[in-house]
Backbone as ProteinMPNN parsed JSONL, in Angstrom:
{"seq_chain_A": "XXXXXXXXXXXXXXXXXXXXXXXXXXXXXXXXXXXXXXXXXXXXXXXXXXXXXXXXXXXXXXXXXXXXXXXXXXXXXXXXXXXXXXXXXXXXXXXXXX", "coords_chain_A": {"N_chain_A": [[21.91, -7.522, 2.687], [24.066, -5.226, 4.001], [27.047, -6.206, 3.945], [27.16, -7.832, 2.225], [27.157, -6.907, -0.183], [29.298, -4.281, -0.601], [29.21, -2.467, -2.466], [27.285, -1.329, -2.64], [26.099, -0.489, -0.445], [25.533, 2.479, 0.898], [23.045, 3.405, -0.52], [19.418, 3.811, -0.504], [16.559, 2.826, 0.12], [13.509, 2.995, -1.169], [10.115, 1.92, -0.738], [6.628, 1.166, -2.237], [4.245, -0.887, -1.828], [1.826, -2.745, -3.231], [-1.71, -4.37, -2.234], [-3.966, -5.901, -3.309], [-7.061, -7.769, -2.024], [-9.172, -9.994, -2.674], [-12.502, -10.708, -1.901], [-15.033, -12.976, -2.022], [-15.4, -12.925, -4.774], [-15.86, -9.81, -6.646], [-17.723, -8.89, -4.941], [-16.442, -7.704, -2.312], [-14.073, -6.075, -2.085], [-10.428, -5.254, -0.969], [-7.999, -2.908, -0.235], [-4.473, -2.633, 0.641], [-1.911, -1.002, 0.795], [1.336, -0.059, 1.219], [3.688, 1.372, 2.53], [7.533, 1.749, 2.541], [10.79, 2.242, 4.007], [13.883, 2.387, 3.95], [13.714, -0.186, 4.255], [11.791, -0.613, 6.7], [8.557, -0.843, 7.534], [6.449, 2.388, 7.307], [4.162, 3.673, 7.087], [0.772, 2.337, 6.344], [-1.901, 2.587, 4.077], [-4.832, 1.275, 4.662], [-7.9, 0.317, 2.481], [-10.376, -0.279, 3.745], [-10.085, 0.46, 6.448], [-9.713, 3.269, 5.624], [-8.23, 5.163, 5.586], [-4.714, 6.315, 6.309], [-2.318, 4.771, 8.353], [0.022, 5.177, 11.044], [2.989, 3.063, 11.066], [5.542, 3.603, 12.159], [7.09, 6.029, 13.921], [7.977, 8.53, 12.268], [6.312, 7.606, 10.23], [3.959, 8.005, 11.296], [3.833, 10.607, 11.455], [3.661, 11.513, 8.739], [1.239, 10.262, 8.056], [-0.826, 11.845, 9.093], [-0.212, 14.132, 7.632], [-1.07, 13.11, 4.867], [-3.581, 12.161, 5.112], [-4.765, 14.507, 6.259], [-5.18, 15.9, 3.903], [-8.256, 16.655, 1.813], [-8.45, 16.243, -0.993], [-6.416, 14.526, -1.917], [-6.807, 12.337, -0.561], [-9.199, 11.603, -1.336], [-8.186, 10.792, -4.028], [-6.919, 8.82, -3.225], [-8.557, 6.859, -2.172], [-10.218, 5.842, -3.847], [-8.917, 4.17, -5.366], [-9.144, 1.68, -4.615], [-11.388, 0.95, -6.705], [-9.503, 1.619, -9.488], [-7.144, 0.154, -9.436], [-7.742, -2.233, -8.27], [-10.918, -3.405, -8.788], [-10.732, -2.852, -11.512], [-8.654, -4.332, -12.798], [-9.13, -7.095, -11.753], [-10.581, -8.73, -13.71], [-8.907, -9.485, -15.329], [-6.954, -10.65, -13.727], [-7.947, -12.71, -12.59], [-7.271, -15.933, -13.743], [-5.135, -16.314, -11.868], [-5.435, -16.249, -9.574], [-5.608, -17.433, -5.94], [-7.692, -19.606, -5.049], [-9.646, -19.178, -1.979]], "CA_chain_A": [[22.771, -6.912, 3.697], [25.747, -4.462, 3.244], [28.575, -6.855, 4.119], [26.95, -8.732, 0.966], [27.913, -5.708, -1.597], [29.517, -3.082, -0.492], [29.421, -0.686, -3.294], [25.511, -0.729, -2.461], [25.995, -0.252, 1.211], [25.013, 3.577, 1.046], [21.816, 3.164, -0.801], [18.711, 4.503, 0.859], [15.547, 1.95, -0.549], [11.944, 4.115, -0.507], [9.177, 1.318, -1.235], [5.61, 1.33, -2.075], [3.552, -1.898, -2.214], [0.22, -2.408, -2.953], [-2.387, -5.936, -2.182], [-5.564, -6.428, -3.566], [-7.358, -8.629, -1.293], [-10.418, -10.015, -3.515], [-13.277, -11.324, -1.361], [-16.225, -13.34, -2.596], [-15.41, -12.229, -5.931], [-15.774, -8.417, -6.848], [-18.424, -8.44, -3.916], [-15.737, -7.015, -1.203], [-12.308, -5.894, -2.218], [-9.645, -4.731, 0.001], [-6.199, -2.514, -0.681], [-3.448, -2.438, 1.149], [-0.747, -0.24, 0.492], [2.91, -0.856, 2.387], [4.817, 2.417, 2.065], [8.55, 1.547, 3.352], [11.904, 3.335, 3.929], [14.998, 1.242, 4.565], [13.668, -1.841, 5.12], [10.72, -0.434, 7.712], [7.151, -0.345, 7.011], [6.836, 3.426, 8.208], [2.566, 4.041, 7.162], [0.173, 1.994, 5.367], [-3.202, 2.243, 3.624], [-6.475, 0.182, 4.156], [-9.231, 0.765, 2.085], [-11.482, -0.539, 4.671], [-10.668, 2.121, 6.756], [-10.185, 4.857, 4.762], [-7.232, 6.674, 6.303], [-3.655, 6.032, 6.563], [-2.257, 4.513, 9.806], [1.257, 5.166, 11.083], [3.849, 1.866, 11.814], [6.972, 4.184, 13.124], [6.777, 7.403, 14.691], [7.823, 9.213, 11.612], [4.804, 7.248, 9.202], [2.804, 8.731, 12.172], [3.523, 12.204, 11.256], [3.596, 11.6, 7.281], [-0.075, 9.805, 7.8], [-1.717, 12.562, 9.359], [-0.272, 14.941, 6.926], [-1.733, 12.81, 3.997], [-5.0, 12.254, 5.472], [-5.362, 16.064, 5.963], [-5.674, 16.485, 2.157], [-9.336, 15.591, 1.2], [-8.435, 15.657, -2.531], [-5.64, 13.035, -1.803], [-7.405, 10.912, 0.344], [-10.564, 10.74, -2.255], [-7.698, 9.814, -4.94], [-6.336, 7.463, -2.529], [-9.601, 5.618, -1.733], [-10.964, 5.609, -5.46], [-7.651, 3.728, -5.731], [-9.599, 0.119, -5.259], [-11.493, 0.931, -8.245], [-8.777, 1.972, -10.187], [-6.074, -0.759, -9.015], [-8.431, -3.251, -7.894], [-11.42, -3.972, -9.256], [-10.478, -2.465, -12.896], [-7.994, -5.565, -13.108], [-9.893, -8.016, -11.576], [-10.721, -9.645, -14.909], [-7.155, -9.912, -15.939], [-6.162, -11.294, -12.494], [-8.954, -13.946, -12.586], [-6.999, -16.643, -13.75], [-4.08, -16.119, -11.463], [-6.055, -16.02, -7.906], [-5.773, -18.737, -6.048], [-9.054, -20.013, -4.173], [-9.804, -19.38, -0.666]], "C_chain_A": [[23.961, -6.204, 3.062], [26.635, -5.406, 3.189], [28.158, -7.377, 2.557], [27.873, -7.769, -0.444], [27.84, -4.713, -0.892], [29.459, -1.754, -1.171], [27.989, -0.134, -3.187], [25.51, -0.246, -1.064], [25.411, 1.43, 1.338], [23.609, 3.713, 0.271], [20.918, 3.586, -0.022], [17.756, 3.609, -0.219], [14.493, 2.35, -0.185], [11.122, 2.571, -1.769], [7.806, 1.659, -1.26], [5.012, 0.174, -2.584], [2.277, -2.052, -1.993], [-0.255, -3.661, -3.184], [-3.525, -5.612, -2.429], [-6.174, -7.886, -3.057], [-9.279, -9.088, -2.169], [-11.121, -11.244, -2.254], [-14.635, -11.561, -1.687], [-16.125, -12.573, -3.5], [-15.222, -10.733, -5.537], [-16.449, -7.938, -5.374], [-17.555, -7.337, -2.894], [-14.564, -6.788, -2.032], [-12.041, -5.05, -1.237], [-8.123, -4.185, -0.613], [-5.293, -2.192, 0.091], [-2.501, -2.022, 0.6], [0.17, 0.548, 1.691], [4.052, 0.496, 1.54], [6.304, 2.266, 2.966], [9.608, 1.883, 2.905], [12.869, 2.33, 4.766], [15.022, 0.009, 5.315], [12.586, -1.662, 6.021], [10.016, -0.128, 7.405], [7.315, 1.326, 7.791], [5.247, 4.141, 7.933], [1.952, 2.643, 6.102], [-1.095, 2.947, 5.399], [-4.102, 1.45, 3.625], [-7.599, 0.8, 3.656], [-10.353, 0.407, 2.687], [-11.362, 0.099, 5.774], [-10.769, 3.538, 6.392], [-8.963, 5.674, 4.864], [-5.502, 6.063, 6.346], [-3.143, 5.793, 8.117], [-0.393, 4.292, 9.614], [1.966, 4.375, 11.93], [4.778, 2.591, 12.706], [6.89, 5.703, 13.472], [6.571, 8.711, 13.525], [6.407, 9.106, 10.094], [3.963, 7.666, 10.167], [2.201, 10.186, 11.346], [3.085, 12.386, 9.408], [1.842, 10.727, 6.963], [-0.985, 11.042, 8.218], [-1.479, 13.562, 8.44], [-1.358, 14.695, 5.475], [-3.215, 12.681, 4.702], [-5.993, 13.346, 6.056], [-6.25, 16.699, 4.405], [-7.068, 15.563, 2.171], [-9.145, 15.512, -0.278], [-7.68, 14.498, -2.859], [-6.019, 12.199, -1.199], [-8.704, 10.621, -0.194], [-9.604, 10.567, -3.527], [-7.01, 8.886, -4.561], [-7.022, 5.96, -2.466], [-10.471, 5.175, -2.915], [-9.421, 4.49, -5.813], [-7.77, 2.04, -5.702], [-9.848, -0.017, -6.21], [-10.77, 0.409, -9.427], [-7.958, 0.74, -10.6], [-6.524, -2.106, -9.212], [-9.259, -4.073, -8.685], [-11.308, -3.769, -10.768], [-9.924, -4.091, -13.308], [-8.279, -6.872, -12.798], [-10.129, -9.041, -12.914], [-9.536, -10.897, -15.329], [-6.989, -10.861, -14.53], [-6.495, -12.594, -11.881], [-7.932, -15.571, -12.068], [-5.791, -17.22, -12.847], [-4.128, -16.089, -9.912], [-6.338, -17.107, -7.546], [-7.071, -18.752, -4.658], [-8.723, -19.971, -2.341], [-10.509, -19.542, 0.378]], "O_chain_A": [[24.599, -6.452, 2.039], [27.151, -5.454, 2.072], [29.041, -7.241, 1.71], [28.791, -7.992, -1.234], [26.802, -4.178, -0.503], [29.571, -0.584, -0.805], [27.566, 0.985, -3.477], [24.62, 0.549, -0.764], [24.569, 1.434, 2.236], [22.973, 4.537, 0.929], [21.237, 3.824, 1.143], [18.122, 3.635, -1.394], [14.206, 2.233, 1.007], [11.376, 2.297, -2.942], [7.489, 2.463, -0.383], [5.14, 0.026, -3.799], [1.631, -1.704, -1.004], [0.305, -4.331, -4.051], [-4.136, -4.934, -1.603], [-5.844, -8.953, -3.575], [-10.293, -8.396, -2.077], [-10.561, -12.253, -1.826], [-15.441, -10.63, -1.689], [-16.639, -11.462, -3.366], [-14.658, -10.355, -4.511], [-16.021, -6.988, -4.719], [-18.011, -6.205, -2.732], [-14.248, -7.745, -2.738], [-12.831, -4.295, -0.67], [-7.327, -4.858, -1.268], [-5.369, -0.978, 0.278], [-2.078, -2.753, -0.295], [-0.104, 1.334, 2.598], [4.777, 0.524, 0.545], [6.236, 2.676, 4.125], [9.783, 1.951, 1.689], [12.682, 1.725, 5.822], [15.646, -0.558, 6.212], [12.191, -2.786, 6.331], [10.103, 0.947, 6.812], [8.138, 1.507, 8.688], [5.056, 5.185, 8.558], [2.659, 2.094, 5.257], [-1.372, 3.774, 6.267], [-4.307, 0.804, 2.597], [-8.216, 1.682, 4.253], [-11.409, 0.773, 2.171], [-12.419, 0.433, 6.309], [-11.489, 4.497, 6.671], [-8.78, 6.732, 4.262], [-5.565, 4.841, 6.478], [-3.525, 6.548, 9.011], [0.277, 3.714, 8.758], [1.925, 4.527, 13.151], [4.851, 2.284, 13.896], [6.273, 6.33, 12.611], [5.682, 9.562, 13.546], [5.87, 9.95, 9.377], [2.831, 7.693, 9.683], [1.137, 10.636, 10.922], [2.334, 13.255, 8.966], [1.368, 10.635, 5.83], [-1.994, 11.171, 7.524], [-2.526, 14.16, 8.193], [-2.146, 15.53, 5.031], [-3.873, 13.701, 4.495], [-7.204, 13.335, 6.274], [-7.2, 17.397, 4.052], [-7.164, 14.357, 2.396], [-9.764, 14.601, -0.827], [-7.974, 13.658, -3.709], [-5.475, 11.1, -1.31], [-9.367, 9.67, 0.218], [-10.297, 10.064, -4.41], [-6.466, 8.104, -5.34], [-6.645, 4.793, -2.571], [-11.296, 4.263, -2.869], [-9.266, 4.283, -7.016], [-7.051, 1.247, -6.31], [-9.203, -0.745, -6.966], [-11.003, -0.572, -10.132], [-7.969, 0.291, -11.746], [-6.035, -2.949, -9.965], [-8.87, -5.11, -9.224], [-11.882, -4.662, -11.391], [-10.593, -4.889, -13.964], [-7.776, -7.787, -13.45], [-9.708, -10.195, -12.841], [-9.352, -12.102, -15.502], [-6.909, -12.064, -14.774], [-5.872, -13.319, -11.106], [-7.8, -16.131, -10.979], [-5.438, -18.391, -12.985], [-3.164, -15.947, -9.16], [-7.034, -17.887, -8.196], [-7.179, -18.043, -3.658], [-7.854, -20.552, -1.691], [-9.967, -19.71, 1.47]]}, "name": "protein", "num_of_chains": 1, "seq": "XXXXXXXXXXXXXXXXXXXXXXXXXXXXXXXXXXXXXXXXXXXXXXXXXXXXXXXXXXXXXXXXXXXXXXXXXXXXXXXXXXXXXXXXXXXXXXXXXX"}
C-alpha cells in the first residue's frame, strides 16, 4: 500500500505471470498467463483455449487486438512447448503430487 512508502506511491506496476499446470505427467499440460496492471488482472492466456480472454474492460480490448495477430497467437500457443514442457525435466523434482 502507498501509506506504507510513500516515495513509491506514484509507481505504476505492469505484471506478467505465467503457470504451468502439469497433468498426468507430460500427457496434458496447461499455461496460464496473468497479464496485470496496478494490481488488476486486466487479460489472461489459456492454452486450452487458445485465445486470450479479457478480465476488465480495457484487457477486453487489448485481447482482441492480440488474438487478431495469427503470427502472435501461434508464438503465444507454441509457448507450452517452449515454457512448459521444455522444463518439465528440470521441474520434476519440485512438483508436488496431485
Amino acid at each position: 500500500p502507498p501509506e506504507l512508502c510513500p516515495a513509491h506511491a506514484g509507481l505504476i506496476q505492469e505484471m506478467v505471470k505465467s503457470d504451468c499446470h502439469f497433468i498426468n505427467g507430460t500427457g496434458r499440460v496447461r499455461l496460464v498467463q496473468r497479464n496485470i496492471y496496478k494490481r488488476e488482472q486486466l487479460l489472461h492466456f489459456g492454452s486450452d483455449v487458445g485465445l486470450y480472454v479479457g478480465d476488465a474492460s480495457f484487457g477486453e480490448k487489448v485481447g482482441k487486438y492480440w488474438n487478431s495477430d495469427p503470427e502472435w497467437m501461434e508464438h503465444r500457443r507454441a509457448a507450452v512447448d517452449r515454457h512448459c514442457c521444455h522444463n518439465y525435466e528440470v521441474s520434476t523434482p519440485f512438483l508436488a503430487e496431485s
